[in-house]
N, C-alpha and C positions, 0 to 999 in steps of 0.2 A: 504494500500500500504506500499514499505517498501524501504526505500534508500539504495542501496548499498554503498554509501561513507554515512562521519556523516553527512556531511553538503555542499551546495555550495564552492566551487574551484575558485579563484579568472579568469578573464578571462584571464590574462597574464600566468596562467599553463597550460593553456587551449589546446586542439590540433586541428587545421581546422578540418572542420566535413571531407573534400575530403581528407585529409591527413589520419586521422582517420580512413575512412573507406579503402582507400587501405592497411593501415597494419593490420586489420582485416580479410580481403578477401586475405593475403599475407597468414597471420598465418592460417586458417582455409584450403589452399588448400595444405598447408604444412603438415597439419594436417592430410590427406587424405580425403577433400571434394572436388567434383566434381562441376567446376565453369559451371552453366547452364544460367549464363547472368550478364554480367558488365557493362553498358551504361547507360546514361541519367540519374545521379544520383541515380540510384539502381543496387544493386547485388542480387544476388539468386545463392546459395549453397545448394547439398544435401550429405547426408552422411548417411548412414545407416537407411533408412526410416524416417530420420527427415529433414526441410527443413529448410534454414539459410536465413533472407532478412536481406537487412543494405541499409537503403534507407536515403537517404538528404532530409532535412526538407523543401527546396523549390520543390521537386516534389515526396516528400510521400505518399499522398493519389492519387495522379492521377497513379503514376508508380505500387503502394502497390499490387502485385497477389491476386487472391480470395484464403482467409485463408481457406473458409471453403472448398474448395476443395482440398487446401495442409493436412488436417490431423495435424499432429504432425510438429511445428515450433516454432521458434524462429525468434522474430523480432525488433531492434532495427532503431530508428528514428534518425538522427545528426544534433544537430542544431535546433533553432528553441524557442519558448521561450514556459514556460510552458502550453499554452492553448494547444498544442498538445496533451497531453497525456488526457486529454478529449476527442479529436476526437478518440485516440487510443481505449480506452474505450467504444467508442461506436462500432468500427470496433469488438471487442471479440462479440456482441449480433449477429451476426451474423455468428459465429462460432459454427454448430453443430455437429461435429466429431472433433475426436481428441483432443490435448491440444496447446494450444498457448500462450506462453512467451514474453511480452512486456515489449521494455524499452525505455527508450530515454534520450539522452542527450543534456542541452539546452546549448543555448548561454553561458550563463557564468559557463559552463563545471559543474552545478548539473546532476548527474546520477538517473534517477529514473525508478522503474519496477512497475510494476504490482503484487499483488499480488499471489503469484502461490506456490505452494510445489517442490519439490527434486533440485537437483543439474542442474543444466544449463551451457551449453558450453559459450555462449555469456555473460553470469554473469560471468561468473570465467573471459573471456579476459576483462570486463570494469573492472572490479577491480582494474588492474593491467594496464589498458590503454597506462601510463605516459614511463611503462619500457618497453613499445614494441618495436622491432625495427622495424627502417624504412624499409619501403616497398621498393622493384626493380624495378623501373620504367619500365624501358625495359620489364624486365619481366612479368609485370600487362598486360604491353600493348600486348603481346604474348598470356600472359589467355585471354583479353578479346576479341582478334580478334579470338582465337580456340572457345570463348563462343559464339560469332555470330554467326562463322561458322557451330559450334552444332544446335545452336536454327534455322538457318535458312533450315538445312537438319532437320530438327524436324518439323518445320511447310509445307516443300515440302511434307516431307511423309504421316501427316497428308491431305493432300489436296490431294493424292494420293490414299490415304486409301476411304476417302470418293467419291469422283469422282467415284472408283469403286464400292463399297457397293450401294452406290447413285441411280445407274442402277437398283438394283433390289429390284423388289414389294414385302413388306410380305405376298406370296396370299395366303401361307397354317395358317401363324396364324390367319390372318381374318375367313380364311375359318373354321379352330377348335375354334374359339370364336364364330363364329356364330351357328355352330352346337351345341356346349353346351347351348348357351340363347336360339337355338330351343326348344330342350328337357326339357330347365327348362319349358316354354311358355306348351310344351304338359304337363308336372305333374303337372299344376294348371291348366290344362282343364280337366283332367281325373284323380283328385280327391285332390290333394295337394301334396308339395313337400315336406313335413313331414307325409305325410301317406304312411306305409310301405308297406299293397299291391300295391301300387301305384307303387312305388321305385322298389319293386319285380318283379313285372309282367313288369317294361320297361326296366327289365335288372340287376337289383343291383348286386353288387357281395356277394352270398352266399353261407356261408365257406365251408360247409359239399356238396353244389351242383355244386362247379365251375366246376369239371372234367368233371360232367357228363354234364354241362348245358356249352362249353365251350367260346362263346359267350361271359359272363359275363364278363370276363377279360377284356374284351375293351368294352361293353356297358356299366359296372359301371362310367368309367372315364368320361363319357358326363352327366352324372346326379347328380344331387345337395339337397341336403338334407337343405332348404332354402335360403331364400334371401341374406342372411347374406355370407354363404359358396361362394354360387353363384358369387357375386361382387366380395369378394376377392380374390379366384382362378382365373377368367376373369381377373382383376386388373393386375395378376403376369405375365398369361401368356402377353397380351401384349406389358407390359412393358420390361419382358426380350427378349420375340419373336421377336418384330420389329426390334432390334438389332442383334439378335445371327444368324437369320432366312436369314438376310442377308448378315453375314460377312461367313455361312455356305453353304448357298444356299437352293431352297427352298427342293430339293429332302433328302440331308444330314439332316436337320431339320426335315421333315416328319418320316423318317426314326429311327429318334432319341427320337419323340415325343412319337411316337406308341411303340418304342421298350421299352421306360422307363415305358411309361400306363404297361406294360402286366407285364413287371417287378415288377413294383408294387402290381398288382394284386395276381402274384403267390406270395409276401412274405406276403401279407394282407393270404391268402391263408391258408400259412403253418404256420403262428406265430398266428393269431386270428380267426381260424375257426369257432368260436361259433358266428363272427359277421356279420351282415349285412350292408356292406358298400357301400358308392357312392362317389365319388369326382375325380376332373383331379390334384389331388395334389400330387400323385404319377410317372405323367408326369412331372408335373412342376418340381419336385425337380430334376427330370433329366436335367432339363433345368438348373437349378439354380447351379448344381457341375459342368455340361460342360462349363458351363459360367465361374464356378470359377478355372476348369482347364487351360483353354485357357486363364485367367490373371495373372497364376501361371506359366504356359509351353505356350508360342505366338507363339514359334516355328517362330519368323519372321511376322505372320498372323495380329500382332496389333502394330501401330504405340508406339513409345519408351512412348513418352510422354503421351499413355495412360493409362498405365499398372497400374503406382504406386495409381492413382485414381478407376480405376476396382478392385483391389488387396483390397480395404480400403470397397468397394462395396459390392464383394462378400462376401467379409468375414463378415461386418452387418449382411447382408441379411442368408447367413446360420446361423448364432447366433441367430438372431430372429425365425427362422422356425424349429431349435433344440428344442429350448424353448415350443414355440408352438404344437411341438409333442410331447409332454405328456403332453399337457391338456386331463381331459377324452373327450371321447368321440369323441377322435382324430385317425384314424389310422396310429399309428407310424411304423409300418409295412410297408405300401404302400410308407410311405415317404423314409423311408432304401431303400427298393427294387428298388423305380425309381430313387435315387439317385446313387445308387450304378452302374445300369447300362449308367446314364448317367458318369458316372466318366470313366466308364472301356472305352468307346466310345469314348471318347476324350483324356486319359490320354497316351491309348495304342499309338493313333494316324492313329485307324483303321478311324474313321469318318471325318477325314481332309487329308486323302491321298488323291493328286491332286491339293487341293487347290495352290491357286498362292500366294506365298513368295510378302512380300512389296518388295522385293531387285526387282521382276522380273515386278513391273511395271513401266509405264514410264509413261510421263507428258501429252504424249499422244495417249498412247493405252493402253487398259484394259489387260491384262494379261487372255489366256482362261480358264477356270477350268477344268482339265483334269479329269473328272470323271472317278473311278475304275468301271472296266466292270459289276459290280456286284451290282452298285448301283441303274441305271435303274431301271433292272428285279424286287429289292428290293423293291422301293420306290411306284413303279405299285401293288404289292402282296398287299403292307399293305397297302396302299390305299382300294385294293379291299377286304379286310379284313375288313376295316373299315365300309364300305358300311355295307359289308353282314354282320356282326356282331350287327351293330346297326340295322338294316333292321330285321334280322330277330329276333333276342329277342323284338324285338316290337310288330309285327305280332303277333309271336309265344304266348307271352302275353297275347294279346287282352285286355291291360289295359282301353279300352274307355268302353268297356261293365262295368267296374266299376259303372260307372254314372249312372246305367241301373235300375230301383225299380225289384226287384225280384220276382219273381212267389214263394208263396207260397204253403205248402204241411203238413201235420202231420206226425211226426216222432214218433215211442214209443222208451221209454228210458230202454233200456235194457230187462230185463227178465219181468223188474214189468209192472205194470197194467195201467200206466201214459201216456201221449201223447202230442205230443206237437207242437205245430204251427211253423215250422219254414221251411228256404226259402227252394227252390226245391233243389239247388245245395248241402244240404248239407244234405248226405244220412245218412249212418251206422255211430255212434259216433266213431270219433277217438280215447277218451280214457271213459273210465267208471268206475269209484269207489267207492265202496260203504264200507263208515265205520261209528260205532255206529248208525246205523237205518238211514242213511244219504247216498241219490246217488247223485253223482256228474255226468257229463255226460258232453262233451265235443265236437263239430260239427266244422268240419273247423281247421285248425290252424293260431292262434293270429296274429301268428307273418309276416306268408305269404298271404293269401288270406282274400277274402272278397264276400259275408257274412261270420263272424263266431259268435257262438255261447255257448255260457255254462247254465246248466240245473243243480240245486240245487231242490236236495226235500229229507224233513223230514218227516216221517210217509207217510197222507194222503193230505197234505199241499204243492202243488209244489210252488219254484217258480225261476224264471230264468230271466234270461238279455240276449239282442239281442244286439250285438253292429256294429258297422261298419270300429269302431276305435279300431281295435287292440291291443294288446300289445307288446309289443317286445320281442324278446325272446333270452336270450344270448346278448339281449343289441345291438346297431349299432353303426357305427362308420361316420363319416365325415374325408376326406380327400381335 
């Protein structure tokens, strides 16, 4: 730790903690901070994404806000005798965002901080404490009746915000969380969800076959390429759906889920065509920029007092999921593409036309959602999109025959004289090579179906491997 003065201050230079903190809360709103609460022995000041508290030592830890959801702050305690800044110390272990600056000054006017790096607003005013001028009475009392005034239109609105939202069910994210743990549940019945025929035949999206097979764009996003994929995408959508799902409604969310999946797909498409991918994290990230739009642009749609908390949110959470896309093996593509169209969704302002403004509710009636004529018709198509998409690349598949032992048959290996055991489905080699007295011979492809096969023979000597477990080809991807 580090004192800003050298040494304790006798108490006779001393200044009341309450005298003290109004010419602090005088200087800082002079300063241009926005006084967000002066009563009961604590203030709260903010100014340019950082937040100010100057709390009395007889009601600091009961008044103190949760630091870890202010982010970036400064906090001085008045008054009080040294074992506070213990408690202080234990208040920081509880701070995991952001930076927070703590100080306090005891009874007999020693100044102490906490240790921390750069420059600080509230270290620069205790320095100089002694030369501050007195604060304006009148005038305090005018910020702190506008700072009630503020806080108690901030807590109406929030009780406003929620009462509405409150009304309705997430039925579409339950209903796309449970449709993916279906699908996972079908690829460990009908062979694993790391086997690639498996993946392929219920849909995967593959680069060279989307157009023709066009399904794939929205049956990849229900399918998981293990356990691990699995939890974590379910975890996200969730966690941001149960919110976004209802401050949008459920048809604007459907709308937006499905449109970011297909976005995803077509850039997984045209950026990494050589791969085989599966995941809903090309939705999600639609979800995750609309999210961060609407805490950037509220347009009115989120209480004041939420923003600066969502803002500090969003912006982790894409920092973490940037990072994350370029791990291999990841489709950074899919996450571009469904972010990008979740952005244009929300930024444009096409996907919240109708919605009801806070200003246009009241305490007690919900405001209606004046849905665009167009969202309907919309929300009904990709619904049924969905169905037949997943419906029929399943069928069309027929990945349960997977599990099936196969009929055997003799195949000969090209022009030569050799022959060979293998399952019925797999007729004429698809490739055959022959160099320095060596045929290679090749049944099925690795990467797509199941049986496949490869035939090795030297002279008069065959010999070969039957597998069931593929190889990959051009590599796959997880989103």
């Amino acid at each position: 730790m580090s004192d800003i003065n050298k040494g304790p201050v006798s108490a006779q230079g001393g200044i009341p903690p309450s005298a003290l903190a109004d010419r602090l809360v005088s200087i800082l709103v002079a300063d241009g901070c926005a006084l967000r609460a002066y009563d009961d022995g604590c203030a709260v000041l903010e100014r340019g994404g950082r937040t100010f508290v100057i709390l009395q030592a007889n009601a600091a830890f009961e008044r103190m806000p949760n630091l870890g959801q202010i982010g970036n702050a400064e906090v001085v305690v008045l008054g009080g005798t040294p074992q506070v800044r213990a408690r202080l110390k234990r208040v920081r272990l509880w701070v995991t965002q952001g930076r927070v600056h703590l100080f306090h000054i005891s009874d007999d006017d020693d100044v102490w901080q906490d240790s921390v790096l750069g420059k600080t607003t509230l270290g620069s005013l205790l320095r100089r404490r002694h030369d501050l001028p007195a604060a304006d009475g009148q005038e305090l009392v005018s910020l702190a009746a506008d700072a009630q005034a503020q806080r108690t239109a901030q807590v109406q609105e929030q009780q406003q915000f929620h009462q509405a939202i409150g009304t309705r069910t997430p039925a579409v994210t339950y209903a796309l969380a449970s449709m993916i743990a279906g699908c996972f549940a079908l690829e460990l019945l009908w062979g694993g969800s790391e086997t690639m025929p498996t993946l392929v035949r219920m849909g995967a999206l593959v680069g060279d076959r989307a157009f023709e097979e066009p399904w794939r764009l929205i049956s990849a996003a229900f399918l998981h390429h293990g356990i691990t994929h699995l939890l974590l995408n379910l975890y996200v959508l969730v966690a941001i759906g149960l919110s976004l799902e209802r401050i949008l409604g459920r048809r604007r969310f459907l709308v937006l889920y499905v449109a970011a999946a297909i976005g995803g797909s077509l850039a997984s498409t045209l950026f990494l065509s050589d791969r085989v991918s599966v995941g809903a994290s090309g939705a999600i990230w639609g979800l995750l920029v609309a999210e961060a739009g609407l805490a950037f642009r509220p347009r009115g749609l989120l209480p004041t007092a939420m923003i600066p908390a969502l803002k500090r949110a969003t912006v982790m959470n894409l920092g973490v999921n940037v990072l994350n896309s370029f791990r291999p093996d990841v489709d950074w593509a899919a996450h571009l593409g469904g972010g990008i169209v979740g952005g244009v969704l929300i930024v444009t302002g096409a996907l919240i036309v109708g919605l009801p403004r806070l200003s246009e509710l009241s305490a007690d009636q919900i405001a209606e959602d004046r849905e665009p004529g167009w969202l309907r018709p919309a929300a009904v198509a990709l619904t049924a999109v969905l169905v037949v998409a997943g419906g029929y690349g399943l069928v069309r598949g027929a990945a349960w025959s997977l599990t099936d032992a196969p009929e055997f048959t003799r195949r000969s290996l090209g022009e030569s004289d050799f022959t060979i055991e293998l399952p019925a489905q797999l007729r004429a080699p698809v490739e055959l090579r022959e160099q320095s007295g060596q045929v290679t011979a090749t049944f099925g492809d690795f990467s797509r179906t199941w049986p496949a096969s490869m035939c090795s023979l030297r002279a008069s000597k065959p010999r070969f491997s039957a597998t069931r477990s593929p190889r990959r080809s051009g590599g796959s991807t997880a989103r």
